[in-house]
Rosetta silent file (secondary structure, phi, psi, omega in degrees, C-alpha in Angstrom):
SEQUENCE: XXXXXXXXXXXXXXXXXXXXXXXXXXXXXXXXXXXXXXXXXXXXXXXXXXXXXXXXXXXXXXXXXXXXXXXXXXXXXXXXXXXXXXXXXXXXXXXXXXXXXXXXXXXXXX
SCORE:     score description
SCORE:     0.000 S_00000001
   1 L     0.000  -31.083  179.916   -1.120   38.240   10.315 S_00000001
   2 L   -66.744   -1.001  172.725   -3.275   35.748    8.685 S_00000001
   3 L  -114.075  -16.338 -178.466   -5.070   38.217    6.846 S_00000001
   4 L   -59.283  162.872 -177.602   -2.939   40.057    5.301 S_00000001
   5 H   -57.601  -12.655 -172.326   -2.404   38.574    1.388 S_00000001
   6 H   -92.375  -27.795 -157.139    0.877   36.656    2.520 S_00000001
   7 H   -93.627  -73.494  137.079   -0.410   35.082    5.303 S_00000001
   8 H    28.260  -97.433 -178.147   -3.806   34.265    3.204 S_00000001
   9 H   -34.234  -50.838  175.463   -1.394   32.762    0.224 S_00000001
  10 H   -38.671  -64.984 -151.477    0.162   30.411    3.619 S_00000001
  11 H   -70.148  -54.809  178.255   -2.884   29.268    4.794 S_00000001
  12 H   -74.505    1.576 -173.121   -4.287   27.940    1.162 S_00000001
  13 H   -84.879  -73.560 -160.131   -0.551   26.774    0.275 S_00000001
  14 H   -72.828  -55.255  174.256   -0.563   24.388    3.547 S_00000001
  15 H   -73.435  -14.709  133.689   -4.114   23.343    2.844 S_00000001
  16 H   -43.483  -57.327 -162.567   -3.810   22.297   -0.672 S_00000001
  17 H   -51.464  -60.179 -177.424   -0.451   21.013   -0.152 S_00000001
  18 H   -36.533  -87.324 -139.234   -2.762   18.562    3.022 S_00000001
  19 H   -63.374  -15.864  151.844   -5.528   17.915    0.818 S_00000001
  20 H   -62.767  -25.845  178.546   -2.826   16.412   -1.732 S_00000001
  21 H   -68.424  -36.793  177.469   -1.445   14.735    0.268 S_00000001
  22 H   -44.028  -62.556  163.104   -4.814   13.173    1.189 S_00000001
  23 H   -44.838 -109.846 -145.058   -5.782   12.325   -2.479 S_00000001
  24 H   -11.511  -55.171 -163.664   -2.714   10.723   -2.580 S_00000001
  25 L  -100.878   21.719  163.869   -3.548    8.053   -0.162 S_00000001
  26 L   -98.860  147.414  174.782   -7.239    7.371   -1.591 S_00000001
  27 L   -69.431  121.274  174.652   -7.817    4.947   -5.068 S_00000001
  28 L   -31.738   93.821 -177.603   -7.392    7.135   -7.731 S_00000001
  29 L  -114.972   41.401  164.070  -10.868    8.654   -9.016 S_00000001
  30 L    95.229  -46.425 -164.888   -9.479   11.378  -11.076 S_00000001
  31 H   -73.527  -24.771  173.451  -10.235   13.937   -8.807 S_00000001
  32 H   -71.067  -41.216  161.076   -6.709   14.723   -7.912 S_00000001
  33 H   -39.025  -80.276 -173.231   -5.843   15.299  -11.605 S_00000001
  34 H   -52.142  -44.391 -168.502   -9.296   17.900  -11.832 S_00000001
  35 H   -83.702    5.122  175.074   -7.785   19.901   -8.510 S_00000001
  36 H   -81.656  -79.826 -174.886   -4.120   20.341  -10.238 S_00000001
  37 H   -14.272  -37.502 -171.885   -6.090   21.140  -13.365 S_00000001
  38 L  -131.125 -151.440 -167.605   -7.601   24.224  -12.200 S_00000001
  39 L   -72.558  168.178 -175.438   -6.478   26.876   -9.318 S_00000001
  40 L  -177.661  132.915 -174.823   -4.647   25.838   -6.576 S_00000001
  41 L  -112.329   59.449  127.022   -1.587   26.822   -4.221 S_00000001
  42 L   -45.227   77.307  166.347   -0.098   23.762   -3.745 S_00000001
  43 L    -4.124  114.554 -150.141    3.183   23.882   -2.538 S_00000001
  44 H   -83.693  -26.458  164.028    5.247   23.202   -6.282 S_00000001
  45 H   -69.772  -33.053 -165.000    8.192   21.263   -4.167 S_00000001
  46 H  -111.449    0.470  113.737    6.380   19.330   -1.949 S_00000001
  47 H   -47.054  -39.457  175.660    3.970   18.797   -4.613 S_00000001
  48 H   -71.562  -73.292 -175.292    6.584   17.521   -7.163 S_00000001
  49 H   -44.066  -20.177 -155.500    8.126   15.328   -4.556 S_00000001
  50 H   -86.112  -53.665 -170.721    5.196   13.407   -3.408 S_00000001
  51 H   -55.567  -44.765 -172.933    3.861   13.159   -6.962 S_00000001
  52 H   -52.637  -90.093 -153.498    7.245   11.612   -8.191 S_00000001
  53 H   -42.988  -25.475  165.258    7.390    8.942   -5.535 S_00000001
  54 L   -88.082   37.504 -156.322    3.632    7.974   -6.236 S_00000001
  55 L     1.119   79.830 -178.324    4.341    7.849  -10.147 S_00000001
  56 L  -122.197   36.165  160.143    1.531   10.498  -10.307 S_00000001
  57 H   -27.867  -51.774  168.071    2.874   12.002  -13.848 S_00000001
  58 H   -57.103  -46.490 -179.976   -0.069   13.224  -15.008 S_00000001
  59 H   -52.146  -53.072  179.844   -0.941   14.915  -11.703 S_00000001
  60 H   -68.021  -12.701 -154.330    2.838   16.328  -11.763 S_00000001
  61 H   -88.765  -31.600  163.775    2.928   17.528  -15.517 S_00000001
  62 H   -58.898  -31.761  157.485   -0.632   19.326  -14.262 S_00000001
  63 H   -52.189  -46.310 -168.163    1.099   20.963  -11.230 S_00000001
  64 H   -87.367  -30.787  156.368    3.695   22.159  -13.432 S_00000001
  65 H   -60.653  -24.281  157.675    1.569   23.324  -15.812 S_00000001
  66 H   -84.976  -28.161  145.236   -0.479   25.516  -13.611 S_00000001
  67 L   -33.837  -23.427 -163.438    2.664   26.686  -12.354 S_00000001
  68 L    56.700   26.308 -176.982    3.710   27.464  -15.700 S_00000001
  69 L  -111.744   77.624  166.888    6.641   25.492  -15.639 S_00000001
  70 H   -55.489  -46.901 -166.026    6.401   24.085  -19.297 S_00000001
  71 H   -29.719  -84.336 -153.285    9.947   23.102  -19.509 S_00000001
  72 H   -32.847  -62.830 -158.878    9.943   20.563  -16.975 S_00000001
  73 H   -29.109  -75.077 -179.019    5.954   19.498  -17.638 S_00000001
  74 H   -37.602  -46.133  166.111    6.928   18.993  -21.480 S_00000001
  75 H   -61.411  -32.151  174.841   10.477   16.986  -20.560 S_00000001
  76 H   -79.828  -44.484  166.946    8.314   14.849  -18.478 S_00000001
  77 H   -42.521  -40.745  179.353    5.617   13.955  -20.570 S_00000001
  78 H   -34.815  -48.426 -176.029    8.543   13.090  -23.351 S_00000001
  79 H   -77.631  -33.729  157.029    9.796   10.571  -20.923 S_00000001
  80 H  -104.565   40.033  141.137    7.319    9.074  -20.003 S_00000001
  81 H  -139.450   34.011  171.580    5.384    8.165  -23.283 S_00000001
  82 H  -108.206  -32.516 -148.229    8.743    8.106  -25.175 S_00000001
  83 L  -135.813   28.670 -170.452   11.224    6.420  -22.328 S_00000001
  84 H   -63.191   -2.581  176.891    8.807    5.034  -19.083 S_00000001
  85 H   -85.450   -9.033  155.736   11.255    2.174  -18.262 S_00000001
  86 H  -103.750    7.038  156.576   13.507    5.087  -17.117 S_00000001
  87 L   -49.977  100.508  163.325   11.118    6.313  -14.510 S_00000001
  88 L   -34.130  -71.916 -139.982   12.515    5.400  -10.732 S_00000001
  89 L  -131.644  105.296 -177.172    8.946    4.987   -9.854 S_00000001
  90 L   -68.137  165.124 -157.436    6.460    3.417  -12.558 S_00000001
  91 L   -83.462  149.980 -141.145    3.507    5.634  -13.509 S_00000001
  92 L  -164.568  161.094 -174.647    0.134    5.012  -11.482 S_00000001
  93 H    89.837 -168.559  159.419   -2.902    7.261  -12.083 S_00000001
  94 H   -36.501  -45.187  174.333   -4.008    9.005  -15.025 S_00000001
  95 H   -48.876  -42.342 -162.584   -0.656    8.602  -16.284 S_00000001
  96 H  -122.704   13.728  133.071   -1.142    4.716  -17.241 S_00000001
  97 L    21.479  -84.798 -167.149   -4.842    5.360  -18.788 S_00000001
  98 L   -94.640   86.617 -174.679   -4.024    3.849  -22.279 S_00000001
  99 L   -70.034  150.047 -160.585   -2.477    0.702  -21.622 S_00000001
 100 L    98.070  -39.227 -156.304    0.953    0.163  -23.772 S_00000001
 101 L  -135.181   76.933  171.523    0.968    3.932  -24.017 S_00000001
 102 L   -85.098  127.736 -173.813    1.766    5.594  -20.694 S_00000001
 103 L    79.099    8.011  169.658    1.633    9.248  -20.765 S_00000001
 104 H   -80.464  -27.930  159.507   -0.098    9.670  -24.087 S_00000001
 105 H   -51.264  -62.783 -170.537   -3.491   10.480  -22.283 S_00000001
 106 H   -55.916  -50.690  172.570   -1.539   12.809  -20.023 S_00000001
 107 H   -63.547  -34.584  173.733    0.534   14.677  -22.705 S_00000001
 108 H   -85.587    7.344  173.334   -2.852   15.371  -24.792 S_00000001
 109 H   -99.682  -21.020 -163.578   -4.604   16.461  -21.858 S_00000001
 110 L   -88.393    0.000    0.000   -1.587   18.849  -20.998 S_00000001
């Protein structure tokens, strides 16, 4: 079953989703950012959740952008380099770059 294209799609789904998970719990060199950035089957829920609780904005607005989910990506960057004091979880990563100016690195990168 594992070869067929579905099963395939599983297998690189659960081991991105792992290897995000991974990143996650290493000091931030960037590298997490670059494997959003290009392809990747990351799981887009259990990617979105994780990133949210580690205020890993940049990371999420790149998930969502390979995803092709401008909406959200674009409503998040707004908020956080228009509104980041309404963020549940402050921004960590890439996201806080520019200090004073959280998410303006991320939104010109997206």
């Amino acid at each position: 079953k594992a070869k067929t294209p579905e099963g395939l799609r599983l297998i690189a789904t659960v081991i991105d989703t792992a290897i995000l998970r991974a990143m996650l719990l290493q000091p931030d060199s960037g590298a997490l950012l670059r494997l959003l950035q290009q392809t990747n089957f990351v799981d887009l829920e259990d990617g979105e959740s994780v990133l949210t609780s580690a205020g890993r904005y940049a990371e999420l607005a790149a998930l969502y952008q390979y995803n092709r989910r401008h909406t959200e990506g674009l409503r998040l960057l707004q908020q956080l380099s228009q509104h980041p004091g309404s963020l549940e979880v402050p921004a960590d990563g890439a996201a806080v770059d520019l200090k004073g100016l959280p998410g303006v690195w991320a939104a010109v990168r997206y």
